[in-house]
MIDOSE-1310 file (N, C-alpha, C; in nm, 2 decimals, decimal comma, always signed):
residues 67
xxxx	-1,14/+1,74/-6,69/-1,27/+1,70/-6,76/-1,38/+1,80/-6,73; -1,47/+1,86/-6,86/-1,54/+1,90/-6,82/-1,72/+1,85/-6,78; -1,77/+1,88/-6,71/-1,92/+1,81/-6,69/-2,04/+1,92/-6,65; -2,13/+1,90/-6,64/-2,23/+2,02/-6,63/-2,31/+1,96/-6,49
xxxx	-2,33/+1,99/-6,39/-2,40/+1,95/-6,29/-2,50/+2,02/-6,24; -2,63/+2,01/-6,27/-2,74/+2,08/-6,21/-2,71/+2,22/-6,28; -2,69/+2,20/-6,42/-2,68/+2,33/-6,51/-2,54/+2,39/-6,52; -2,50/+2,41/-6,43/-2,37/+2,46/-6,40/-2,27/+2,38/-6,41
xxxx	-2,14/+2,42/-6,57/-1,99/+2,36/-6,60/-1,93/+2,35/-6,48; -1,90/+2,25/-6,50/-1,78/+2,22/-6,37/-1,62/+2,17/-6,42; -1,53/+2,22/-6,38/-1,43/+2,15/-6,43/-1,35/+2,06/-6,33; -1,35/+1,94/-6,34/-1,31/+1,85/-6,27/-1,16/+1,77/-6,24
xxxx	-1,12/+1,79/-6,18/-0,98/+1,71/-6,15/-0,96/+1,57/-6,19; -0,86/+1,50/-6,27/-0,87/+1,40/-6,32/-0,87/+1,31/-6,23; -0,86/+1,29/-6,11/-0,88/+1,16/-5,99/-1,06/+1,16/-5,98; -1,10/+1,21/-6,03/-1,30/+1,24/-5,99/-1,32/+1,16/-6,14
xxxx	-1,29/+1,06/-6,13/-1,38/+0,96/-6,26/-1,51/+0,91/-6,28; -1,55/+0,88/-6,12/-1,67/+0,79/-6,10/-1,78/+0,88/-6,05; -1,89/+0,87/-6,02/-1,99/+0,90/-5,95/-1,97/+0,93/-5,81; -1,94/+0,84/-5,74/-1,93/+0,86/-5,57/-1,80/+0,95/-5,55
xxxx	-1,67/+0,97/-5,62/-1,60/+1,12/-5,62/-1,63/+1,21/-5,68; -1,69/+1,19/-5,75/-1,81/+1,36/-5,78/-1,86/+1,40/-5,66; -1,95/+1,31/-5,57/-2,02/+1,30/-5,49/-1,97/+1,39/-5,38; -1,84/+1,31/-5,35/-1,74/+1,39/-5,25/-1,66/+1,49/-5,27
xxxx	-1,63/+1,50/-5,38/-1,56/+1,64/-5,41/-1,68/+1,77/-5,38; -1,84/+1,75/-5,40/-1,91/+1,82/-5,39/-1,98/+1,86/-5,24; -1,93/+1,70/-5,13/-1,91/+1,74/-5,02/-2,10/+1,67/-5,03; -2,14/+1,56/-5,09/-2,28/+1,51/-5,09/-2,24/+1,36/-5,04
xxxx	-2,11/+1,33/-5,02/-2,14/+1,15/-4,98/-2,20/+1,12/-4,89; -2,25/+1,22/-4,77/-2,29/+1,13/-4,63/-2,45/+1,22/-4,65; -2,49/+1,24/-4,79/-2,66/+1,28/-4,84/-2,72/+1,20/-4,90; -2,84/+1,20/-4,90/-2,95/+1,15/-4,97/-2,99/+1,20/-5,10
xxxx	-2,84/+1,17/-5,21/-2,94/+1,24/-5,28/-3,00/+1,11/-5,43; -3,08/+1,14/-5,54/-3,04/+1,09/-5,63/-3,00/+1,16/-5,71; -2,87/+1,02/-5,82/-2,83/+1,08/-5,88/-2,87/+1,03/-6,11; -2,87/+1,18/-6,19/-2,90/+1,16/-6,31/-2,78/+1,13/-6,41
xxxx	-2,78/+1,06/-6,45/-2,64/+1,10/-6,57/-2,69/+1,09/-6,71; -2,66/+1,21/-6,75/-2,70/+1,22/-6,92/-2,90/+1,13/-6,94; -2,96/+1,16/-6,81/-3,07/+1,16/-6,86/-3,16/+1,03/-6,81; -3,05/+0,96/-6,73/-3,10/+0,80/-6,69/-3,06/+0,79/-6,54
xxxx	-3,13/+0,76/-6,44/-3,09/+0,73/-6,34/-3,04/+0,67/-6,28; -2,93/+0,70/-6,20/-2,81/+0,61/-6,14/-2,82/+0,53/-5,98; -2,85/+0,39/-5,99/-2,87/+0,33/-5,87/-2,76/+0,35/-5,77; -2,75/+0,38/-5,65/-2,67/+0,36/-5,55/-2,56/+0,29/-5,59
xxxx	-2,58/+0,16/-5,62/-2,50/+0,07/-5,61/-2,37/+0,08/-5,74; -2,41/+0,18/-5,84/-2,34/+0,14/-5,92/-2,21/+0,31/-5,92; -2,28/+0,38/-5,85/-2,16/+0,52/-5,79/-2,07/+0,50/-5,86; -2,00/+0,36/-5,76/-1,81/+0,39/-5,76/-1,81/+0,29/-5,89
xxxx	-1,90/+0,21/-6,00/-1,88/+0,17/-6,14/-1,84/+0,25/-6,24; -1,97/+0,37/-6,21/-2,01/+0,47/-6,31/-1,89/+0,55/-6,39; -1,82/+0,57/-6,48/-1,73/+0,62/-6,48/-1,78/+0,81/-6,58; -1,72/+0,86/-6,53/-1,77/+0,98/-6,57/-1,69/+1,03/-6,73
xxxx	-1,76/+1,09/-6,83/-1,70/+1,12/-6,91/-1,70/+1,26/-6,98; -1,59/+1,31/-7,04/-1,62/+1,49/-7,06/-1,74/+1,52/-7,14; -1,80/+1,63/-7,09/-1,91/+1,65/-7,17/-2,06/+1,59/-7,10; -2,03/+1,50/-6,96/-2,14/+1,44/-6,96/-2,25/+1,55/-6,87
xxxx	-2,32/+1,52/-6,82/-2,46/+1,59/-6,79/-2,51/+1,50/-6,69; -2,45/+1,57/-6,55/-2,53/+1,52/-6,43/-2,63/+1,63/-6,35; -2,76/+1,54/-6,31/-2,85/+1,65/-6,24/-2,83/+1,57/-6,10; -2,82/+1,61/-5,97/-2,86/+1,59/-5,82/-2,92/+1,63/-5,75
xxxx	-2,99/+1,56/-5,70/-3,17/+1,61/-5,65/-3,15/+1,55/-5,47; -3,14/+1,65/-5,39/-3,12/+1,59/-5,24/-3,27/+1,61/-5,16; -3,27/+1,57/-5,14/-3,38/+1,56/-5,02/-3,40/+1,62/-4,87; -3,48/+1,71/-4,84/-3,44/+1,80/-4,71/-3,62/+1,80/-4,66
xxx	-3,58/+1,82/-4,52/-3,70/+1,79/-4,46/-3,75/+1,94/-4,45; -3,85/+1,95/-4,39/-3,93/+2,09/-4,36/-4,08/+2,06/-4,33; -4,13/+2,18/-4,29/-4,30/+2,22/-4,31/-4,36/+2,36/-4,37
């Protein structure tokens, strides 16, 4: 499957259907981030629902501390 994540094609292994194994294949499950799909924002809760489809368009935006 292909998907675009934060601009950049990704080509993904067919066990990575949902949100929350996107998540972890990218090595983000134990982060804060939020997540976009095709333009709408995805609540926590619904990750492991979400099912991902070719062509789709995710942005992930993490959060990091500093001064």
């Amino acid at each position: 499957m292909h998907v675009i994540v934060n601009g950049d094609k990704l080509d993904l292994p067919e066990q990575i259907e949902h949100i929350h194994r996107l998540l972890s294949h990218l090595s983000l499950e134990n982060r804060i981030v939020v997540v976009e799909h095709n333009g709408s924002i995805v609540p926590k809760d619904a990750y492991e629902e979400l099912r991902l489809s070719d062509g789709d368009r995710i942005e992930i935006v993490q959060f990091v501390g500093g001064g």
